[in-house]
C-alpha positions as CSV (number, residue, x, y, z in Angstrom):
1,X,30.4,201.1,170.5
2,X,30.9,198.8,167.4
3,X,33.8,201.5,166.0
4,X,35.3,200.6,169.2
5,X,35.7,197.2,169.0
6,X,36.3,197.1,165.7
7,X,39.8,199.3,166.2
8,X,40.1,197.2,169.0
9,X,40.4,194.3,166.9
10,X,42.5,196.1,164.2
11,X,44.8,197.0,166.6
12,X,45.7,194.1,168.2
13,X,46.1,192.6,164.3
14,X,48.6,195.2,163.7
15,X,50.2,194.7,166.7
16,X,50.8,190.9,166.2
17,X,52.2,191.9,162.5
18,X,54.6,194.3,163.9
19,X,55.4,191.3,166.7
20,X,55.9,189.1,163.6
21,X,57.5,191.8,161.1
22,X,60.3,192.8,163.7
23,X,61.2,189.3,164.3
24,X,62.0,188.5,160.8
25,X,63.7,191.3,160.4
26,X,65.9,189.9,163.3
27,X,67.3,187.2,161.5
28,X,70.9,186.6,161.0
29,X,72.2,185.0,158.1
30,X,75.6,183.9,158.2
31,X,77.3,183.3,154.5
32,X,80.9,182.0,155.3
33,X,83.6,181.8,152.5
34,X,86.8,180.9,153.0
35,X,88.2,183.3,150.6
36,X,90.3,184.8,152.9
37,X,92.7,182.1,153.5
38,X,94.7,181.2,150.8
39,X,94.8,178.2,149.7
40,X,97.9,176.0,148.9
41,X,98.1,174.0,145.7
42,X,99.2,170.2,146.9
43,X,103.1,169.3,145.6
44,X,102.8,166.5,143.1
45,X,104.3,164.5,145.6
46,X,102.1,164.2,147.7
47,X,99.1,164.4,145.3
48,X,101.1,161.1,144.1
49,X,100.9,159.7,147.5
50,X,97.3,160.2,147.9
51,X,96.2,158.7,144.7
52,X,98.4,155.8,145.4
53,X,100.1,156.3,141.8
54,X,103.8,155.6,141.4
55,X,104.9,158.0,139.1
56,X,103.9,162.0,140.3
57,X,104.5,163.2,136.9
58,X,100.5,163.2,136.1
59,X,100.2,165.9,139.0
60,X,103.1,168.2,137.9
61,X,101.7,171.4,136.2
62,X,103.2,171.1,133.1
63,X,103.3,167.5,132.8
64,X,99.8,166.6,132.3
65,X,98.8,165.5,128.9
């Protein structure tokens, strides 16, 4: 009778680590990039209007020192 209740007792251990196995497993992980949208350098102007600065010439590609 003790082998019994032994597998008894294994059994229903291995069944709660399947339980717990299988829902980890279910997890979703979402990783979002935006990589697929492209992505619009900002005109110096409106860099300049952003920054409050007068002059847009530090924005210009180019112009930058």
């Amino acid at each position: 009778m003790k082998n019994s209740k032994y597998t008894k007792i294994a059994v229903i251990i291995m069944v709660i680590l399947f339980v717990i196995v299988s829902m980890l497993g279910c997890t979703v992980q979402h990783n979002h990039t935006h990589s697929h949208h492209k992505s619009k350098k900002m005109p110096p102007g409106q860099a300049k209007k952003i920054s409050g600065q007068k002059s847009a010439k530090s924005h210009a590609p180019g112009q930058q020192k």
